[in-house]
C-alpha positions as CSV (number, residue, x, y, z in Angstrom):
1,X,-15.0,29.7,11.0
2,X,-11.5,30.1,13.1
3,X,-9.0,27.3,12.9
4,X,-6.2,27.2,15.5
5,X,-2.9,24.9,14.3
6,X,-1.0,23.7,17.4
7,X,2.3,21.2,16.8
8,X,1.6,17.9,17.1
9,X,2.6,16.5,20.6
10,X,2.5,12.5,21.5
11,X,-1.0,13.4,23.3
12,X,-2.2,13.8,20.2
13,X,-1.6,10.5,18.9
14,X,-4.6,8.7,19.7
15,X,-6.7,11.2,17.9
16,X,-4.0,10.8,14.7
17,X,-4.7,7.4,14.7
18,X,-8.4,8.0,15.1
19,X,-8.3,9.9,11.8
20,X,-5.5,8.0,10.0
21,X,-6.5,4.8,10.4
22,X,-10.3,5.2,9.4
23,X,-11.0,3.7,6.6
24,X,-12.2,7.1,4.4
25,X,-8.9,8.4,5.2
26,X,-6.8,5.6,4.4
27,X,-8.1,4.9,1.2
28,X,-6.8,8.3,0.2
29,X,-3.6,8.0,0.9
30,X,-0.4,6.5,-0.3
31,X,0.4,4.2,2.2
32,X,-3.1,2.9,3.2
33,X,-1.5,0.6,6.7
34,X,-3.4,0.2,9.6
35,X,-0.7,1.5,12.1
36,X,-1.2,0.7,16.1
37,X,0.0,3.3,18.9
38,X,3.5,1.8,19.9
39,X,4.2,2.2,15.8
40,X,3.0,5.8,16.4
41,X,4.6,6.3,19.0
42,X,8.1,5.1,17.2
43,X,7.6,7.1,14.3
44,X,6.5,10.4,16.7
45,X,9.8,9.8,18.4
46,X,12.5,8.9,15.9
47,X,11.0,11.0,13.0
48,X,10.2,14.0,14.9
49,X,7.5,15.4,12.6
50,X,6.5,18.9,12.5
51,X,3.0,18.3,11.7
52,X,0.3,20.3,13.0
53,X,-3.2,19.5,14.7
54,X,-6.1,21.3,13.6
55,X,-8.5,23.0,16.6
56,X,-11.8,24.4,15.3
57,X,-13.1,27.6,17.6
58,X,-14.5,25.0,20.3
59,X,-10.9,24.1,20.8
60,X,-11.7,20.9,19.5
61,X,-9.3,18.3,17.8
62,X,-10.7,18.5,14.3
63,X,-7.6,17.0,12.1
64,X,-4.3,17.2,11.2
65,X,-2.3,19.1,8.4
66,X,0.6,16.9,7.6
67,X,4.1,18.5,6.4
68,X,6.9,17.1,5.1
69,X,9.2,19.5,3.3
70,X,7.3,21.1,1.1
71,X,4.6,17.8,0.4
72,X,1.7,18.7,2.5
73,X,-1.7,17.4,3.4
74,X,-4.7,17.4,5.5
75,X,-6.6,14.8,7.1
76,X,-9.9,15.9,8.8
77,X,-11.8,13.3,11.2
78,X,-14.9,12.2,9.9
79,X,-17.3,13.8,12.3
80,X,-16.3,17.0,10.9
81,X,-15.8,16.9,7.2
82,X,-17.5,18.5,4.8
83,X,-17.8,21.8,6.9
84,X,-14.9,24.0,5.4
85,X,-12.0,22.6,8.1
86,X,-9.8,21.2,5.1
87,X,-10.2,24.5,3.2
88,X,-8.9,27.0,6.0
89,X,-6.1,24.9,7.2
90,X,-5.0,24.6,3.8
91,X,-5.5,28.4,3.2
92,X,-3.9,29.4,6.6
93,X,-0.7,27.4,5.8
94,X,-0.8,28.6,2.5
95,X,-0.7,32.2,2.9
96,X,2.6,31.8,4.4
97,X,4.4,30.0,1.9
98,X,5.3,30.4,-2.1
99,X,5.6,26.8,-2.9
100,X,3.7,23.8,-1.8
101,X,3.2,20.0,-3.5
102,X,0.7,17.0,-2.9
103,X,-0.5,14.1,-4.2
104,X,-4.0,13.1,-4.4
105,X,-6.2,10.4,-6.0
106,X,-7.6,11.4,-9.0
107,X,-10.9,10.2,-8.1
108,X,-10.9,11.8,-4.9
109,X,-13.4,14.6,-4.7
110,X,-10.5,16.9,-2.4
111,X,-8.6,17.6,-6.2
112,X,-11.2,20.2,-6.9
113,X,-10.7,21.9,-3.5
114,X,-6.9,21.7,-4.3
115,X,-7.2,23.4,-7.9
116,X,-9.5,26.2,-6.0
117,X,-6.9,27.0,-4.0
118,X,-4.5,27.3,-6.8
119,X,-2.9,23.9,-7.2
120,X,-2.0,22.6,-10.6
121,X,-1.5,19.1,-11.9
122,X,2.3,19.0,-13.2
123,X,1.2,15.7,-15.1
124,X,3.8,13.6,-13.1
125,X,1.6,10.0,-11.7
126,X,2.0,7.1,-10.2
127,X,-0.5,3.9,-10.4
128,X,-1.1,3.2,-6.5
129,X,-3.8,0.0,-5.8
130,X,-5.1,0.3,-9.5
131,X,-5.9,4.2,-9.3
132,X,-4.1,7.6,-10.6
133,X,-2.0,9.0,-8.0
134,X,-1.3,12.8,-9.2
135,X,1.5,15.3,-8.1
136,X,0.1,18.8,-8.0
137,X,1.7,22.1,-7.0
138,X,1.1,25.4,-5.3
139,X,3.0,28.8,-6.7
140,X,2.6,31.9,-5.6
């Protein structure tokens, strides 16, 4: 299966929020807000991030593969999880760097996708909303 990334752009937004603020994805992350399109919009603007949208080989808006520094991540819209998009975006950006960190939920199933692609616990945690919050790395 081909993956295209493509910068994000403020047309993309609506989609972003479509993924980010559904309920499976937000439970997963960090900062688990609700955020509304003129909050988007003002982060888009004043942040400037150099996040990337993920097209499957329809040219279809599949998810997002979030960078910041070297902390990534990868939201996929529901509709298409659970078909290998997480796992290629992750291995396309991969291949291109030698160091890479995330956090993930302990409980989350995506920590044994991220320890298949080579990511290690460093044993560093935080306690977010009662659950394990875990800092893993990628070295090359």
């Amino acid at each position: 299966m081909e993956i295209t990334f493509v910068p994000l752009k403020k047309d993309h937004l609506i989609f972003l929020l479509s993924v980010r603020n559904e309920e499976s994805t937000r439970t997963q992350l960090k900062n688990d807000v609700i955020y509304s399109l003129d909050e988007c919009h003002y982060w888009f603007d004043n942040f400037k991030p150099k996040w990337l949208v993920i097209l499957n080989e329809n040219n279809e808006e599949v998810g997002y593969f979030r960078i910041e520094g070297d902390l990534i991540g990868c939201d996929i819209h529901p509709n298409f999880r659970r078909k290998g998009y997480a796992r290629n975006a992750y291995k396309k950006y991969l291949k291109d760097v030698d160091y890479a960190e995330l956090d993930v939920f302990a409980d989350n199933f995506a920590k044994k996708l991220y320890k298949e692609l080579g990511f290690q616990e460093t044993g560093e945690f935080e306690i977010i909303r009662g659950r394990k919050y875990l800092k893993m790395v990628y070295e090359r």
